[in-house]
C-alpha positions in Angstrom: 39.9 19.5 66.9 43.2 21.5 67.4 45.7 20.8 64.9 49.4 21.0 64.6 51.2 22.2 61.0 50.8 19.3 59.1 46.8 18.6 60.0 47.0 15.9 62.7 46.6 16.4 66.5 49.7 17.7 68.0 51.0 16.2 71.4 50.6 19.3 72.8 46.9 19.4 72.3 46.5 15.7 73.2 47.4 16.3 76.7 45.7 19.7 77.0 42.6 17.9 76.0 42.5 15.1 78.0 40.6 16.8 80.9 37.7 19.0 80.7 39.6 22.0 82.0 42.1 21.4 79.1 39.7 21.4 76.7 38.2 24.2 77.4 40.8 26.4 78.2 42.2 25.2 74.4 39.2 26.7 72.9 39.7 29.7 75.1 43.4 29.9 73.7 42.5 29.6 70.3 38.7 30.3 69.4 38.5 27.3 67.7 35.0 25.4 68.2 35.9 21.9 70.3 33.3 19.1 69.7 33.9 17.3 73.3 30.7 15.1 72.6 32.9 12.7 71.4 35.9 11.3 73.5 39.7 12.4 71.9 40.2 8.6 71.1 37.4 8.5 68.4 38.3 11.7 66.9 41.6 11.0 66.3 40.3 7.8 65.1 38.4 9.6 62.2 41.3 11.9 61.3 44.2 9.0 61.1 45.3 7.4 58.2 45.0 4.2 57.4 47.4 1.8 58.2 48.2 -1.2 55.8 48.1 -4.6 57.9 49.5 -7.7 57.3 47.1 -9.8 58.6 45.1 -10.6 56.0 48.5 -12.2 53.9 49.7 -14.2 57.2 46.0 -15.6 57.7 46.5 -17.1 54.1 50.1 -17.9 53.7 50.8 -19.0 57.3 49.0 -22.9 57.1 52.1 -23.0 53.9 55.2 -22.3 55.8 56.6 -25.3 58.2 59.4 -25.6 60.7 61.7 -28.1 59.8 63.5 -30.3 62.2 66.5 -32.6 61.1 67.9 -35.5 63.1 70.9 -37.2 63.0 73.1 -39.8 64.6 75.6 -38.1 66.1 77.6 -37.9 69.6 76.9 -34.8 71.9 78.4 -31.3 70.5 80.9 -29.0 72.6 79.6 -25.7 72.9 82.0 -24.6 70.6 80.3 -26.3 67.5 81.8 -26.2 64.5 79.1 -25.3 61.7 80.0 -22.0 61.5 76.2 -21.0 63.1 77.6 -19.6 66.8 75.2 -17.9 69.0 76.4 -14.9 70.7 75.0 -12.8 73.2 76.9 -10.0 72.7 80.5 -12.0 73.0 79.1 -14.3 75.9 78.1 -18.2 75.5 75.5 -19.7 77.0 77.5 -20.7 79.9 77.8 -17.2 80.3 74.6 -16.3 81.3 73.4 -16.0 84.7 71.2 -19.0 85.9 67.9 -16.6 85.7 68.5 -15.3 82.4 65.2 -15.8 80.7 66.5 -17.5 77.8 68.8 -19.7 79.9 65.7 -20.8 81.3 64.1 -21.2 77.7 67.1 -23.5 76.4 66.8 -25.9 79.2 63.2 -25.9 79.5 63.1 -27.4 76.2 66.8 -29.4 76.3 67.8 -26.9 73.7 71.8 -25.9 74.0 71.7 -22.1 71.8 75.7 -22.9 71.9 74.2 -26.5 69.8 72.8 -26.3 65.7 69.4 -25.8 67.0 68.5 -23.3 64.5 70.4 -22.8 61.3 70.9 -19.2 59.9 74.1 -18.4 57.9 75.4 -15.8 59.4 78.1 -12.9 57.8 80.3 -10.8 60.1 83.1 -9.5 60.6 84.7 -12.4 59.1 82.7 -12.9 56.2 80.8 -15.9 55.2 80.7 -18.5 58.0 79.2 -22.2 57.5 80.4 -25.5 56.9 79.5 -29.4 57.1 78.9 -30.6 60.4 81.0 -32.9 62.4 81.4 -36.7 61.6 78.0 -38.8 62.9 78.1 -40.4 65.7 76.1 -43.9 66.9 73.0 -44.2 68.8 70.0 -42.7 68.5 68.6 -40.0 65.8 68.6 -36.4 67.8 67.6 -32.9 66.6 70.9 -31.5 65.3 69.4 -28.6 63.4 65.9 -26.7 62.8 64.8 -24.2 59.9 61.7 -23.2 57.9 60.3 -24.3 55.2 57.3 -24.2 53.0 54.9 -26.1 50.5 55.0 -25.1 47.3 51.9 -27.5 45.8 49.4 -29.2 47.2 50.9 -33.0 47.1 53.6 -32.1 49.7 56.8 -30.9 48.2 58.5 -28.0 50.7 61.5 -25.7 49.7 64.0 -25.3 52.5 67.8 -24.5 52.4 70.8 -26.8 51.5 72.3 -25.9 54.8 69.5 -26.5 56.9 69.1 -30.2 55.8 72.8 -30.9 54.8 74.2 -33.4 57.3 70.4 -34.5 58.2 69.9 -38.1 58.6 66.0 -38.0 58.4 63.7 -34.4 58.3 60.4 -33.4 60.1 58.1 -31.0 58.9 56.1 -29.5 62.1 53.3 -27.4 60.5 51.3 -24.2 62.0 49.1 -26.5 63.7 51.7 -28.7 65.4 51.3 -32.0 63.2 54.3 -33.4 62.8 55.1 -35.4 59.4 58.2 -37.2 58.4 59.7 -35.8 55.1 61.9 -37.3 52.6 65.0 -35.3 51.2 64.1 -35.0 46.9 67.0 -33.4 45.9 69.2 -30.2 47.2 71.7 -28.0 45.1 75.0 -26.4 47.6 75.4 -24.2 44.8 72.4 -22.2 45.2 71.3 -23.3 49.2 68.1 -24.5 47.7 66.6 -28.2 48.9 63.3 -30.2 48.5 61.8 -32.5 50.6 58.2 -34.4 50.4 55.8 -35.7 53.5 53.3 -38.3 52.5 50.2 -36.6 52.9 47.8 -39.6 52.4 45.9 -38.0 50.4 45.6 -34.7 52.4 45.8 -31.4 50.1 48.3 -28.8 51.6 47.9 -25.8 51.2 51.0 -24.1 49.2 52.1 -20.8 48.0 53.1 -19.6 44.3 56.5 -17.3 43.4 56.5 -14.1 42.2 57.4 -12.5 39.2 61.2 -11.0 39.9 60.5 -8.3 37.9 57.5 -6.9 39.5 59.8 -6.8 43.0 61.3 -3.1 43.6 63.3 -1.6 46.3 61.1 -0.6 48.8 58.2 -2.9 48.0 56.9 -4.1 51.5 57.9 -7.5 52.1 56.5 -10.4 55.2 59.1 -12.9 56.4 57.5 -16.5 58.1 60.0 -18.8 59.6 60.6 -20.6 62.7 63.1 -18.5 64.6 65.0 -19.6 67.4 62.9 -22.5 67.8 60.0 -20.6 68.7 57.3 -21.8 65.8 55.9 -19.7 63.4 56.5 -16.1 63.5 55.7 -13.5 61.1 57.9 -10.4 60.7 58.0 -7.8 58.2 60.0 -4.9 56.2 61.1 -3.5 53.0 63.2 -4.9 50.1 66.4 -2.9 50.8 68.5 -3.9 47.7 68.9 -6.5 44.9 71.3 -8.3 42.9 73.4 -8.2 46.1 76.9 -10.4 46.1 77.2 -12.0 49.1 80.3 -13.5 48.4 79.2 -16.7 48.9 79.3 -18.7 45.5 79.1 -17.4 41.3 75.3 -17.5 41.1 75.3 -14.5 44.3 72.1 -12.5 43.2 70.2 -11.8 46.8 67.4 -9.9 47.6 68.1 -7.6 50.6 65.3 -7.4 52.8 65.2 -5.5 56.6 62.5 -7.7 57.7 63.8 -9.3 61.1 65.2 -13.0 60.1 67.1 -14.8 62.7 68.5 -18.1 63.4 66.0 -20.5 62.6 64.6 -18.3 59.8 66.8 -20.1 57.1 64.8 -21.7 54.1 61.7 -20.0 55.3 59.4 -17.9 52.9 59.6 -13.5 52.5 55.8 -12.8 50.4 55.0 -9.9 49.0 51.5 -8.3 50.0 50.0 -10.8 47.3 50.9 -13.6 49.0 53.5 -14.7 46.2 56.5 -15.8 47.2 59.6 -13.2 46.1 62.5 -14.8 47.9 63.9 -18.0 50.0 65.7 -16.7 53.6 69.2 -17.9 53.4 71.5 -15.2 55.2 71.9 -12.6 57.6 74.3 -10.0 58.3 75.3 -10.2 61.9 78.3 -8.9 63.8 76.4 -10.5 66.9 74.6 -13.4 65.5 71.1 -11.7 66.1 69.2 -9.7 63.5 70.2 -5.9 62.7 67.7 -5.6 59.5 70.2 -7.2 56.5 69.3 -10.3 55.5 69.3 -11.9 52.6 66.8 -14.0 50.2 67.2 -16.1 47.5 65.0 -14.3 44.5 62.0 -16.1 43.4 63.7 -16.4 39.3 66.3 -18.3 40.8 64.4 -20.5 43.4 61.7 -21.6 40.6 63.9 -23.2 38.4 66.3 -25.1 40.8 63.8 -26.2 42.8 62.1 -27.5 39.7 65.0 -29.8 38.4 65.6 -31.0 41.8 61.8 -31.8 41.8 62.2 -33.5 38.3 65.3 -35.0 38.8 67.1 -34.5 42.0 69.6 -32.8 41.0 70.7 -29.3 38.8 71.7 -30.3 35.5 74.2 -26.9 34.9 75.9 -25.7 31.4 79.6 -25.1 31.6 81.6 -23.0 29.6 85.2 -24.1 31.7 87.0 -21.2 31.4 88.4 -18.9 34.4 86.7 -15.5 34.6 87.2 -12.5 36.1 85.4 -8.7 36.0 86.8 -6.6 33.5 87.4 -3.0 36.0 88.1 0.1 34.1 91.7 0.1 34.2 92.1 -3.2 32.4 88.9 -2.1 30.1 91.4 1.1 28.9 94.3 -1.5 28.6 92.9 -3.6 26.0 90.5 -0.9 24.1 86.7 -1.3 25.3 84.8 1.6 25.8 83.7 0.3 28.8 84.2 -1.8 31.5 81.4 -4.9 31.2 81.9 -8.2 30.5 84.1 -11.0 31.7 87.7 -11.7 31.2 88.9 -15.4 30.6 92.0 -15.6 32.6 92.3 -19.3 31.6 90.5 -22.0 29.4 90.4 -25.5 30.8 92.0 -27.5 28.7 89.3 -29.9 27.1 86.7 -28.1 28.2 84.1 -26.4 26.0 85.3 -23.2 25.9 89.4 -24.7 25.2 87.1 -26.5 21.9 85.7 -23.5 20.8 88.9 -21.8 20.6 88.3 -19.0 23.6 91.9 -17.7 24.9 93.6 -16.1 28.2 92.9 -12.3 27.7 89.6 -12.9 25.6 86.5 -10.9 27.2 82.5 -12.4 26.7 80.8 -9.1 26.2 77.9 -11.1 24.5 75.9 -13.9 25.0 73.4 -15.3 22.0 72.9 -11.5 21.6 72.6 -9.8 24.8 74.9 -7.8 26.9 77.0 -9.3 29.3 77.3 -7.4 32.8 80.6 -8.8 34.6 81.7 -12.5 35.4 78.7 -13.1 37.7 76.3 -12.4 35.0 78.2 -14.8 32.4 78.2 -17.7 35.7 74.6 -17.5 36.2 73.3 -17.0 32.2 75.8 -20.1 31.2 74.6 -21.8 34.6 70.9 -21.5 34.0 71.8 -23.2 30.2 71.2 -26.9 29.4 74.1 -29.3 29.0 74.3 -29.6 25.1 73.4 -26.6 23.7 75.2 -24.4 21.1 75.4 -20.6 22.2 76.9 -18.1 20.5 79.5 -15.8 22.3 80.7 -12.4 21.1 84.6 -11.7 21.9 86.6 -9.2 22.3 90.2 -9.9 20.8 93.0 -8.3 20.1 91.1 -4.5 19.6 88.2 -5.8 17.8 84.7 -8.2 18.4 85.2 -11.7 16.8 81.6 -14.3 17.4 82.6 -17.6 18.7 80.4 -21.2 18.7 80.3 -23.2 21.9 78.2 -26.4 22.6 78.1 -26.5 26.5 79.0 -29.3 28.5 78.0 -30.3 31.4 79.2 -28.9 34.4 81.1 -31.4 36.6 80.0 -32.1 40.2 83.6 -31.1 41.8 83.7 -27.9 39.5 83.4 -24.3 40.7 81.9 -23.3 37.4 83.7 -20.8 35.5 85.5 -18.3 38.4 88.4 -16.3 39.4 88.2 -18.4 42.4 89.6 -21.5 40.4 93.4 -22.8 41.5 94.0 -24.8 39.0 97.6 -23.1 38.3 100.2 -23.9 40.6 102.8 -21.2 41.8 106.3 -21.7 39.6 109.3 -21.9 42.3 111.1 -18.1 43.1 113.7 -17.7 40.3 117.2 -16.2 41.3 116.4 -12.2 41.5 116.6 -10.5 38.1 118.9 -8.0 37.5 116.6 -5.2 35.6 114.2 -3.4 37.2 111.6 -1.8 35.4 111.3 0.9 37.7 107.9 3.1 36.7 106.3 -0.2 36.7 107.7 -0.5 40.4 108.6 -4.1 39.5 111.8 -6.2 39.6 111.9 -9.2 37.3 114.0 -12.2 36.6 113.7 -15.4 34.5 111.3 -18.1 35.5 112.6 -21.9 36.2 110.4 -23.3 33.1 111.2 -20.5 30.7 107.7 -19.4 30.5 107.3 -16.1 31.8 108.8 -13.7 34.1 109.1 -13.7 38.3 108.6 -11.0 40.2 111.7 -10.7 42.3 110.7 -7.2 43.8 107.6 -4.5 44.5 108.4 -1.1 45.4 105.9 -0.1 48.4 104.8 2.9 46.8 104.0 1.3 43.5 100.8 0.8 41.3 102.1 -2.3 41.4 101.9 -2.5 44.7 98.5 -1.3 45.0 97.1 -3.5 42.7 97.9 -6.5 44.8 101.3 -7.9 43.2 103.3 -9.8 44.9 106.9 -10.8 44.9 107.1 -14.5 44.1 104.3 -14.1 41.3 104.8 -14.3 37.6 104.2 -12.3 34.7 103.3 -14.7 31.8 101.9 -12.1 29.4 101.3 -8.5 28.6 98.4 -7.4 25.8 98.2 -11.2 25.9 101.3 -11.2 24.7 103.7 -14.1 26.0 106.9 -12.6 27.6 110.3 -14.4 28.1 112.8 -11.3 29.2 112.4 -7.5 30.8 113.0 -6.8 27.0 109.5 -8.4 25.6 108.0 -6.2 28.3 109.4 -2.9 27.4 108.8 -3.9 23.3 104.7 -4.6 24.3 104.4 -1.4 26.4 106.0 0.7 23.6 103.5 -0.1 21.3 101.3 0.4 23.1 101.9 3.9 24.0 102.0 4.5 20.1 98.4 2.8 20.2 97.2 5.5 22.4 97.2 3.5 25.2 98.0 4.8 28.7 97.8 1.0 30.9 99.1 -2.5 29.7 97.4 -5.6 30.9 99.5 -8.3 32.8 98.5 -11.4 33.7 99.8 -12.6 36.8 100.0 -16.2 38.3 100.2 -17.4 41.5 99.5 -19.9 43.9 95.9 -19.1 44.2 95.3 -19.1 39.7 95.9 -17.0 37.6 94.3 -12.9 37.1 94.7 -9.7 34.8 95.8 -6.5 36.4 96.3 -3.5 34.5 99.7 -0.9 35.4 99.7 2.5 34.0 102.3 3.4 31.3 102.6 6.3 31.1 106.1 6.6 32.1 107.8 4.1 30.2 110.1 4.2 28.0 
């Protein structure tokens, strides 16, 4: 067989040797002995590699994974619906389309309008995180307002879907591989994590169900097999690599996604991604999609996090979460060289919660968590999830870093409060202080203009210079300074004393913290040029 550099058949030769002639006038060409007793197909055949299929994994997992169908009572939606889910063939609705459009015909062969919910998948675009609650229910009759994917996770009938899939559902039907249809009862779901469980009443039947993986035997490039219900269309299998972890998605504090380029679509939400075991390594939640169709980033709920939500809600029907109360945000390098750490990890506390557990314990704006009962803590995500994934009541045991030095702190958790964001920089709890009259010192290397607040407590920011660090970092005239080093300031004076000493500390950037409208948050400005 003629070869090209790396050992298999060249293209070349494939075409040279598909007739007699060819072949022969190869062998003249090259003096290489041709075996032509057996056809091209088989040879190649023997020289290919092998190549890994998935079919084998599907045949087993595929009598697990459902389609889920929720109903509702609710009046006919606009084309424009307003879950946040659009459908988008490349900026046209389905209106759009011409009459013979193939899935034109599809939609109203089956009474399905892709402008409607048939078909939850969160989708991220250009504008970010889309999704929301559905319109207010209507009377009459229960309808199809939405349809995902699911899957059994034992053998007495409980199935693992998304939050948003089932949401504003009125009653749920689990269509399995087969086509039996069986009505299912809603257990328990969690919006925090887009994780829900429902249950169908087998009557005595054993499903068969599918076990989760071990996070930490899951790389990045591990191949992965994605079953869902796409579009509608039943079960379809479709597969990739995992792409990325820990990935923040932006959409809540316990963000820690799988990536996966498997093809997920519409429809795809709260089905199951397996690896080559069979083992279930994520929950499909969320795609990237300027479009609304795949283009290979989607996103999966990891296995570690799935298996112990869906457990509670299982248990109890709800998540049961620790809560610290205390306003966090990442500690970046600029404000880790303001207030002396080596590095910049951990979380900041912009703001206890007065009564909350943290307030108790005696935790303070400017503190930073770099500990947690003895291990590291990463950024404000990683605090979120490890004090998330704690019980209500226990005693943990925090390392702080105050004031240049560690200092150990006790908390007992609470229990986090339904209407709570947990602890975030997301939280508004601090109301924006009216504009005081404009200030009459400007603390120009800053590039800020101050002037006395209405309640005494603090500074406004009457001014930003354009071209300042300032500005840069996101000030904003009609904000105000309330500390510096977590120091409390009253006058343009305090300012200058706090940044003075801390240019004989070594220092080059002071930490302010800044409130507005939307909370309150640290930013560290350089100082290198202040007096």
């Amino acid at each position: 067989m003629l070869k090209n550099f790396n050992g298999r058949p060249s293209l070349a030769t494939v075409l040279k040797a598909s007739t007699v002639a060819g072949i022969a006038a190869a062998v003249l060409a090259t003096g290489v002995p041709l075996e032509i007793t057996r056809s091209y197909a088989e040879a190649v055949k023997v020289q290919a590699p092998a190549v890994p299929s998935f079919a084998n994994v599907v045949d087993a997992v595929s009598p697990a994974v459902v389609s889920v169908r929720v109903e509702n009572r609710v009046n006919p939606v606009s084309d424009n619906n307003n879950d946040g889910f659009s459908f988008d063939f490349n900026g046209r609705g389905f209106d759009d389309l011409p009459d013979d459009h193939p899935l034109k015909r599809f939609f109203k062969q089956f009474g399905q309008d892709p402008n409607d919910q048939q078909g939850h998948s969160r989708r991220f675009g250009q504008n970010g995180p889309s999704g929301g609650p559905n319109g207010p229910g209507g009377k009459g009759r229960l309808r199809p307002v939405a349809q995902g994917s699911g899957f059994f996770i034992s053998e007495d009938g409980y199935i693992v879907t998304n939050n948003h899939v089932v949401s504003d559902g009125q009653a749920f039907v689990a269509v399995m591989n087969d086509g039996t249809e069986l009505d299912a009862k809603l257990i328990g779901k969690d919006p925090r994590t887009d994780l829900a469980v429902l249950k169908v009443d087998g009557k005595g039947k054993k499903f068969t169900y599918v076990n989760w993986a071990d996070d930490n035997n899951v790389r990045v490039g591990d191949w992965v097999v994605a079953v869902g219900n796409p579009f509608g269309l039943g079960g379809t299998v479709t597969a990739g690599i995992v792409s990325a972890r820990g990935r923040d998605i932006g959409s809540g504090p316990y963000d820690d996604y799988l990536q996966v380029d498997a093809a997920v679509n519409r429809g795809n939400s709260g089905g199951p991604t397996f690896n080559l075991s069979g083992e279930v390594v994520g929950i499909n939640t969320a795609i990237f999609s300027p479009s609304g169709g795949s283009v290979g980033i989607a996103f999966a709920i990891p296995a570690s996090t799935a298996r112990d939500v869906v457990a509670d809600l299982m248990k109890d029907g709800q998540v049961s979460r620790g809560w610290l109360g205390v306003q966090i945000q990442p500690v970046t390098k600029d404000i880790a060289e303001s207030i002396g750490l080596s590095e910049p990890s951990g979380a900041l506390v912009v703001a206890p919660q007065a009564g909350s557990p943290g307030d108790k314990a005696g935790m303070k704006a400017g503190d930073v968590v770099t500990a947690l009962n003895g291990e590291t803590i990463k950024d404000a995500r990683d605090l979120s999830r490890r004090i998330g994934a704690m019980q209500p009541g226990s005693k943990v045991e925090l390392s702080v870093w105050r004031a240049g030095k560690a200092q150990p702190l006790t908390v007992e958790l609470g229990t986090l409060p339904v209407d709570q964001k947990d602890a975030s920089a997301d939280d508004n709890s601090q109301p924006q202080q009216p504009e005081a009259p404009a200030s009459e010192k400007a603390l120009a290397d800053l590039g800020l203009t101050v002037g006395p607040s209405d309640d005494g407590k603090g500074l406004a920011i009457t001014g930003i210079d354009p071209d300042s660090d300032a500005a840069d970092k996101g000030i904003k005239e009609g904000e105000k300074i309330t500390s510096v080093n977590n120091q409390e300031i009253t006058s343009p004076e305090d300012i200058v004393k706090v940044l003075n000493q801390a240019k004989k500390d070594g220092r080059t950037r002071a930490l302010f913290q800044i409130q507005s409208n939307e909370g309150s948050r640290f930013v560290a400005l350089p100082i290198n040029g202040q007096g």
